[in-house]
C-alpha positions as CSV (number, residue, x, y, z in Angstrom):
1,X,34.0,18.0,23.8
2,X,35.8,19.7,20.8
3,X,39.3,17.6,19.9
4,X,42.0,20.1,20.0
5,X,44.9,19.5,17.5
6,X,47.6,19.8,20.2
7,X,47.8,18.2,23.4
8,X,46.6,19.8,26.9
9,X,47.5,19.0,30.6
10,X,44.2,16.9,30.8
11,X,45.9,14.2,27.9
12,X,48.8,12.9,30.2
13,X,48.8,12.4,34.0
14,X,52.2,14.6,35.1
15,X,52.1,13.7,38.6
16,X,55.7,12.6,39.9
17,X,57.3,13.7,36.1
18,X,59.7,15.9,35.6
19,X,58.1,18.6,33.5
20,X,59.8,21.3,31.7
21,X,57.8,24.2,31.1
22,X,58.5,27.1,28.7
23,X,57.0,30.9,30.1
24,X,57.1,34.1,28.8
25,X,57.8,36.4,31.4
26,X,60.0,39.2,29.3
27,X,58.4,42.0,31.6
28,X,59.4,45.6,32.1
29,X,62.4,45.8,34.5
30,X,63.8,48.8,36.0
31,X,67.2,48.8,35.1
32,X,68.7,50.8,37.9
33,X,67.0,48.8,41.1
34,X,66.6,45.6,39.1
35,X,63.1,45.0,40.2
36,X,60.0,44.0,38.1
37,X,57.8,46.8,36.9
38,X,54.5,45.0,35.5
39,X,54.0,40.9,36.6
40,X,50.8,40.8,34.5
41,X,52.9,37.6,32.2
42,X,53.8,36.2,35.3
43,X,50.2,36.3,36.8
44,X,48.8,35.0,33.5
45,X,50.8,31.3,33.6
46,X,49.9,31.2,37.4
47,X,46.9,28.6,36.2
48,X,49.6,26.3,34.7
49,X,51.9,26.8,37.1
50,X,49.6,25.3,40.1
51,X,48.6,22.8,38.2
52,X,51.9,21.3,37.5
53,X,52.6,21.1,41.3
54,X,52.5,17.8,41.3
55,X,55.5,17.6,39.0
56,X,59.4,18.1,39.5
57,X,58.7,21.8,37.7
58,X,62.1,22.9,35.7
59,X,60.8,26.9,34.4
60,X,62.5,28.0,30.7
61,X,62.3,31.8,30.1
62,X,63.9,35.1,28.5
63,X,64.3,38.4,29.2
64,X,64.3,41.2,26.6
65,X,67.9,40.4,24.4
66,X,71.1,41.1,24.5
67,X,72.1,45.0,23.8
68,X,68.9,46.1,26.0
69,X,69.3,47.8,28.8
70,X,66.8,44.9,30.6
71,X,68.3,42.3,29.2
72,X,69.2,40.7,32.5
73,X,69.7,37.6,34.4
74,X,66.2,35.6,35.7
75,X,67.5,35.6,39.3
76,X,64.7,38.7,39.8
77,X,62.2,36.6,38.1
78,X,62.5,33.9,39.9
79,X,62.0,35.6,43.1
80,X,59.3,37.6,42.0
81,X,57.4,34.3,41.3
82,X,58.4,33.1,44.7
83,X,56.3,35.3,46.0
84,X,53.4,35.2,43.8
85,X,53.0,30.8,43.8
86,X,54.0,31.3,47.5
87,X,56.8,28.5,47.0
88,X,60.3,28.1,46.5
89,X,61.7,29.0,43.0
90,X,64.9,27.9,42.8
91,X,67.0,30.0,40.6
92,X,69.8,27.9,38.8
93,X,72.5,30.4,36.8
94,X,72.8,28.0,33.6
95,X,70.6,26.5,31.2
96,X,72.2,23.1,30.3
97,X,75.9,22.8,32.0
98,X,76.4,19.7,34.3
99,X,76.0,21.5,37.4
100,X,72.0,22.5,36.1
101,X,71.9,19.2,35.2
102,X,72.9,17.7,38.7
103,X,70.3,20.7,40.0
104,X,67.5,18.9,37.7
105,X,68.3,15.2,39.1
106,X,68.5,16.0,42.7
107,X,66.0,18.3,42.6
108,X,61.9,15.9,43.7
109,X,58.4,16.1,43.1
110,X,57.2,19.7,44.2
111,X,60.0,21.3,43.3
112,X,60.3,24.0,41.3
113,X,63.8,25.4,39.1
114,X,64.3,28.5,37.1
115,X,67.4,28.3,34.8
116,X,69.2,31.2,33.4
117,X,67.4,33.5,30.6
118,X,67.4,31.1,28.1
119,X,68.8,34.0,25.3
120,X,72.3,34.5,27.1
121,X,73.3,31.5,25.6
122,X,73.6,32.0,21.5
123,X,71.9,29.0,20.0
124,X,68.5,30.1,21.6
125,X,69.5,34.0,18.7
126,X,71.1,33.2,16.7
127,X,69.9,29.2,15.2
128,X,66.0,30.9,15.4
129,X,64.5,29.8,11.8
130,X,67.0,26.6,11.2
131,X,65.2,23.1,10.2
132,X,64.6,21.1,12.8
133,X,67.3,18.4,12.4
134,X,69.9,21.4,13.1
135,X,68.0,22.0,16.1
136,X,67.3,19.0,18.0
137,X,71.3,18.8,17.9
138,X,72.2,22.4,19.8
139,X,73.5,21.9,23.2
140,X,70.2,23.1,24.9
141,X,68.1,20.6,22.9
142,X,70.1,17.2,23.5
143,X,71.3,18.5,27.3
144,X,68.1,18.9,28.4
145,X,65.8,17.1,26.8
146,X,67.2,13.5,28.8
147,X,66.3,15.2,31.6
148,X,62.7,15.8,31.3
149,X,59.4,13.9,30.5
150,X,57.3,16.3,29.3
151,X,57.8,19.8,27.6
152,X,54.7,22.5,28.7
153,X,54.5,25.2,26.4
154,X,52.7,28.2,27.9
155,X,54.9,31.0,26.3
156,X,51.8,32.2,23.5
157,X,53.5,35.5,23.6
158,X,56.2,34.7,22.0
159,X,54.8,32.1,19.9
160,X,55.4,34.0,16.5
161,X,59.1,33.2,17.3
162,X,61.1,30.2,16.1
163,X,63.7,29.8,19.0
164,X,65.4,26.6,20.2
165,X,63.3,26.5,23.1
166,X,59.8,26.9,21.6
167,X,60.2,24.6,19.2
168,X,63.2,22.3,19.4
169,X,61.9,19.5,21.6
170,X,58.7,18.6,19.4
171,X,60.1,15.7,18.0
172,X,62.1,14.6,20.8
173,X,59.1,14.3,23.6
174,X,55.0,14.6,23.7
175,X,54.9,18.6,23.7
176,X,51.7,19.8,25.6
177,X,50.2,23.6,25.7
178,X,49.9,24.9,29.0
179,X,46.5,26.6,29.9
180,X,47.8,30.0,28.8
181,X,48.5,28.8,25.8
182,X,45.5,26.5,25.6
183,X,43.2,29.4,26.5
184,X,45.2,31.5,24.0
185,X,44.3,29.2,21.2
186,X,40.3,28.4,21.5
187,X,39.6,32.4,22.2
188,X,40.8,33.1,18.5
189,X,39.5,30.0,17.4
190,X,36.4,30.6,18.8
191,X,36.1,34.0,17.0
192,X,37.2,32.3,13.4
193,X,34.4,29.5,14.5
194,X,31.0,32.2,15.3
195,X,28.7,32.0,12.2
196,X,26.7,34.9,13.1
197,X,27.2,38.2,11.2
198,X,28.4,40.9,11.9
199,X,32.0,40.7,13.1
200,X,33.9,43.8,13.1
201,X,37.1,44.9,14.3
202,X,37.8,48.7,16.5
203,X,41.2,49.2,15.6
204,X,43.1,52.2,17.5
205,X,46.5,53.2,19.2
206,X,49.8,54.1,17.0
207,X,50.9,50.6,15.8
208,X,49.7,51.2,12.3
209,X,51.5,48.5,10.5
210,X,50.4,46.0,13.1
211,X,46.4,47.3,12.3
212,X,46.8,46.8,8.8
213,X,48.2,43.7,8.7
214,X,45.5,42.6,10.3
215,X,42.7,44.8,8.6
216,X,43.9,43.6,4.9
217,X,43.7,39.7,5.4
218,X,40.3,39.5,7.4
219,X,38.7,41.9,5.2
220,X,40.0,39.7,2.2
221,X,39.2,36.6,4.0
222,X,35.5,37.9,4.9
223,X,36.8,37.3,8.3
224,X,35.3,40.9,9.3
225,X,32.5,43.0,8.0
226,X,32.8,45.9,9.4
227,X,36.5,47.9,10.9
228,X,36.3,50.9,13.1
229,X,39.1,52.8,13.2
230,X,40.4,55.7,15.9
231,X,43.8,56.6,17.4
232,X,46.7,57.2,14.6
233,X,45.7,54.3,12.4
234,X,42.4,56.4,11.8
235,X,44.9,59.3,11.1
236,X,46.5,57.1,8.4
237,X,43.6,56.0,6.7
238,X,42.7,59.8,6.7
239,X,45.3,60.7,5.0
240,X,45.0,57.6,2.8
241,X,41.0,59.3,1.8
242,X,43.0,62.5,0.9
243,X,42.4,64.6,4.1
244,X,45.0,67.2,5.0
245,X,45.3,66.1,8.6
246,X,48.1,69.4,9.3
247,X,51.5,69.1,10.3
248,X,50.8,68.4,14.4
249,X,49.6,65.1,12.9
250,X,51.7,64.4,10.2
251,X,54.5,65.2,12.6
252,X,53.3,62.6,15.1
253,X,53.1,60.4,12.3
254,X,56.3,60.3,11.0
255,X,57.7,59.9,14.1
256,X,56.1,56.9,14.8
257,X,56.1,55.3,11.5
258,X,59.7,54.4,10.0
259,X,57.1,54.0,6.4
260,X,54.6,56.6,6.0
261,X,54.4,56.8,2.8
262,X,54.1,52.6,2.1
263,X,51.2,52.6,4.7
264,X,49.4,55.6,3.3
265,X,49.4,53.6,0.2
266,X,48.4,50.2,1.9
267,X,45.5,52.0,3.8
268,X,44.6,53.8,0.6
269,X,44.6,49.8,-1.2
270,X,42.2,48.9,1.7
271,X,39.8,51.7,1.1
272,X,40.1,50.8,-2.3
273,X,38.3,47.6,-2.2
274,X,36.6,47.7,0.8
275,X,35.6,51.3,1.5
276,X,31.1,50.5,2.9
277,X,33.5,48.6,5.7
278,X,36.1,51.0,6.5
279,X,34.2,53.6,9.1
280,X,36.7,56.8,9.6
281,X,36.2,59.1,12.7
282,X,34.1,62.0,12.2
283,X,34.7,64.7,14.4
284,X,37.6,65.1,17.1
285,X,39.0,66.3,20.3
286,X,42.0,68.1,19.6
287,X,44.7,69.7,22.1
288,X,45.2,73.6,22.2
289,X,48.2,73.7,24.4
290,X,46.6,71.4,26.8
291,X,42.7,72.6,26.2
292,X,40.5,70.4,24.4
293,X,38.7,71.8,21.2
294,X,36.4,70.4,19.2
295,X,36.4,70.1,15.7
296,X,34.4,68.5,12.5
297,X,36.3,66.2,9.9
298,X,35.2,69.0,7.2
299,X,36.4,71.9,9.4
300,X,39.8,69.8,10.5
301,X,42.2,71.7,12.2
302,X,45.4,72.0,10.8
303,X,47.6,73.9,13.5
304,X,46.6,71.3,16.8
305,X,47.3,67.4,16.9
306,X,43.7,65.5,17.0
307,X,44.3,63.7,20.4
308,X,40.7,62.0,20.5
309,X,37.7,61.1,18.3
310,X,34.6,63.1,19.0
311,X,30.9,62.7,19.9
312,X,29.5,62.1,16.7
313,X,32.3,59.4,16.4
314,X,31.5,58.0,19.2
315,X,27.5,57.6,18.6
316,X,28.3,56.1,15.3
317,X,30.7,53.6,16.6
318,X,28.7,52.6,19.5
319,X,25.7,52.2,17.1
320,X,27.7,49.8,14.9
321,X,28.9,48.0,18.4
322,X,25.5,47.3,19.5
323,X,24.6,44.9,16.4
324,X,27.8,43.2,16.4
325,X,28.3,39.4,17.2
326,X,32.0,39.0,17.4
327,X,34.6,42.1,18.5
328,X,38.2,42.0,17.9
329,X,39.6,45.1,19.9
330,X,43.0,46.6,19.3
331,X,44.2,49.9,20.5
332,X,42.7,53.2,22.1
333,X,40.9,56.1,20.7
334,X,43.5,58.6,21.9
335,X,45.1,60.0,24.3
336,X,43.3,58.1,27.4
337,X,45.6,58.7,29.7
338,X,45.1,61.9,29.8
339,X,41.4,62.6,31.5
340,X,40.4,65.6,28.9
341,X,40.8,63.2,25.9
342,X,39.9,59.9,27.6
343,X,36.5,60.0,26.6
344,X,36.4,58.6,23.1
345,X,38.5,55.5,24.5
346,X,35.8,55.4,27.4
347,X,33.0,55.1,25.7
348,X,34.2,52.6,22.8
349,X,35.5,50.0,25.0
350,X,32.2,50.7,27.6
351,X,30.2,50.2,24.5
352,X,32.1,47.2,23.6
353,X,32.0,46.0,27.6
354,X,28.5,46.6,27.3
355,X,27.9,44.5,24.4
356,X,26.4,40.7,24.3
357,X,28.8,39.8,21.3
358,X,31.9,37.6,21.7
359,X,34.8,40.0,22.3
360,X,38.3,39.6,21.9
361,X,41.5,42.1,23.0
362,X,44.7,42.3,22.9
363,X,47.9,44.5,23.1
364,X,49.5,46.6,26.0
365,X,47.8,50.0,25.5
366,X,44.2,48.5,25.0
367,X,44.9,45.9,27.9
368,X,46.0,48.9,30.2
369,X,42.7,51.0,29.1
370,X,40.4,48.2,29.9
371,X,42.1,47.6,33.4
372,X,42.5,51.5,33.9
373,X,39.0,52.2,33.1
374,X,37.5,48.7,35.0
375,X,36.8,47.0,31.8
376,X,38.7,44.4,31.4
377,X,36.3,41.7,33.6
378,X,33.8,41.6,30.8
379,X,35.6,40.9,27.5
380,X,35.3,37.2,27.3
381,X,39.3,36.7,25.5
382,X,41.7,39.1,27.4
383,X,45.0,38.3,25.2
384,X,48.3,38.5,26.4
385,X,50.2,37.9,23.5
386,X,50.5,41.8,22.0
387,X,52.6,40.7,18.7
388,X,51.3,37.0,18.7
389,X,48.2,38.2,18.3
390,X,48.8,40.2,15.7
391,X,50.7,37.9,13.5
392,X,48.1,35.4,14.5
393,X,45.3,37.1,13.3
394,X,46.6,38.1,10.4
395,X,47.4,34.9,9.3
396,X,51.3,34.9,9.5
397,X,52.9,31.7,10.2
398,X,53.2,30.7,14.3
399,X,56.2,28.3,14.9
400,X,55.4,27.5,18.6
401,X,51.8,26.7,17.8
402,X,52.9,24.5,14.9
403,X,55.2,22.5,16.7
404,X,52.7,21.4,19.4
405,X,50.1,20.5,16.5
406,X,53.6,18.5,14.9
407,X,53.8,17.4,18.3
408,X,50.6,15.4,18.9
409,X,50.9,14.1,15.6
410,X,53.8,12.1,15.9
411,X,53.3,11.1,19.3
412,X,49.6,10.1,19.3
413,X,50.8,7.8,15.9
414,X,53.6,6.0,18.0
């Protein structure tokens, strides 16, 4: 068995401890009714949350941030999860005052405590990125941490983030990822790790920074051979070839990129130096008021938006799919929500369900497709981390995942 550089639930026994454990459950909330909208985060730490059942269970967790219209107390949360573990969760309104505290101490093994939405209180904003010294002495940090014996991190979707509560007890306690996070962790790994050529990446949807980011340092690193690319990020790299994609487009375009210009240019910079692995769409589905029309990338219309990537895209894609050994997915063809241009988005991901390779995927609008279209069962790493991943795979630095690596360093040498 492979020796991970962090500690997992199967290094320590937790029975009878007092375990703090750190979720991410920022979720949509209707702001009017105050309910829940989507409890796929909450349904994804359910594995770590049984396991711990054993233990006196203290629950740390935000909720969008202040200014947001759902940026709201966890009493909801709480009670949402009450009903999904099928247990008391006891919602405490405070994070580290005394009376949370005297909650904590009375509380016994079994029991389970969620304390207030840990960024109502400023240190967990605005210390984000301080050393570590300046951390470990904010009230949350030396409040809590003489309450607990162990601190579970399971929060990978907000791992990219440096927050007191991610971070701030590394030093102070054995910090140990939950299976989310655990799970999280290997599935990239495991990607990085497969020898076998080729990998390639389908990248889609609207978040066109996000694709290059990623597209630019596993190109460079040889960490992909081959990228597919659909949705508005294969509008961009359109443009970046010199195509005169209309104004429908370059309307849509500009309204969802602050920076059109500087990712024109970085997709251009891509082509540049790797142009055999960039493949562009072809042919399209575009949107005549409503009525699908076909169109060539030669004969490109330039009074309709392109809503969806065409059948001659599609064979080609699926073609390159079928040798592949490793798939990193990330955003739709199109418009899938809409039946008339679901197709393209369809019959990628089927190919890529259909496929023996080791699949990864990740981000709201591809996870929704998958589920949507009955996917989602057959891609071996279903990611729940949406902006993790991306800074993850492309490299950037992850402050939660370094801390448990820190972590198990200084407490497996003492």
């Amino acid at each position: 068995m492979k020796v991970l550089p962090f500690f997992t639930l199967d290094d320590f026994d937790l029975k009878n401890k007092t375990v703090f454990l750190r979720v991410d459950i920022n979720s949509p909330v209707d702001p009017k009714m105050n309910t829940i909208l989507d409890d796929s985060r909450f349904k994804a730490h359910l594995e770590t949350i049984n396991e711990l059942r054993n233990s006196k269970l203290v629950i740390l967790a935000h909720q969008s941030r202040p200014g947001k219209k759902d940026f709201t107390s966890l009493k909801i949360h709480s009670e949402h999860l009450s009903e999904l573990i099928k247990r008391k969760v006891k919602f405490v309104p405070g994070l580290y005052e005394d009376h949370v505290l005297e909650e904590i101490d009375n509380a016994k093994t079994g029991d389970v405590l969620m304390l207030e939405n840990t960024r109502v209180y400023s240190e967990e904003v605005v210390l984000a990125d301080e050393k570590m010294d300046v951390l470990k002495q904010t009230h949350i940090i030396r409040n809590l941490s003489r309450h607990m014996d162990f601190f579970v991190n399971d929060a990978f979707a907000a791992a990219h983030r440096p927050n007191v509560t991610l971070i701030g007890f590394s030093e102070i306690l054995p910090n140990i990822a939950g299976r989310l996070m655990e799970r999280e962790i290997t599935g990239v790994e495991r990607f990085y790790s497969l020898n076998k050529e080729p990998k390639i990446g389908v990248f889609g949807g609207s978040k066109a920074d996000d694709s290059l980011r990623i597209i630019k340092r596993m190109l460079s690193e040889g960490k992909l051979s081959k990228i597919l690319i659909g949705g508005l990020v294969g509008h961009l790299f359109l443009m970046a070839k010199g195509v005169s994609i209309g104004k429908p487009n370059e309307d849509v375009l500009n309204r969802e990129l602050k920076n059109l210009d500087q990712l024109v240019s970085q997709a251009a910079d891509i082509i540049s130096k790797y142009d055999d692995s960039v493949e562009v769409p072809v042919d399209f589905t575009g949107s005549d008021n409503g009525r699908p029309v076909y169109f060539k990338l030669e004969n490109f219309r330039q009074d309709i938006p392109a809503v969806d990537i065409g059948i001659d895209t599609i064979v080609s894609f699926a073609s390159t799919i079928r040798k592949a050994s490793a798939i990193i997915l990330n955003g739709p063809m199109g418009v899938f929500e809409l039946k008339d241009f679901s197709t393209g988005t369809r019959e990628v991901f089927g190919a890529i369900a259909d496929s023996s390779a080791y699949k990864i995927a990740g981000g709201g609008h591809t996870n929704a497709a998958l589920d949507m279209m009955g996917f989602s069962h057959r891609i071996d790493h279903l990611s729940t981390g949406g902006g993790a991943l991306i800074s993850y795979l492309a490299g950037e630095e992850m402050p939660a995942i370094e801390s448990l690596i820190n972590s198990k360093k200084k407490f497996s040498e003492s």
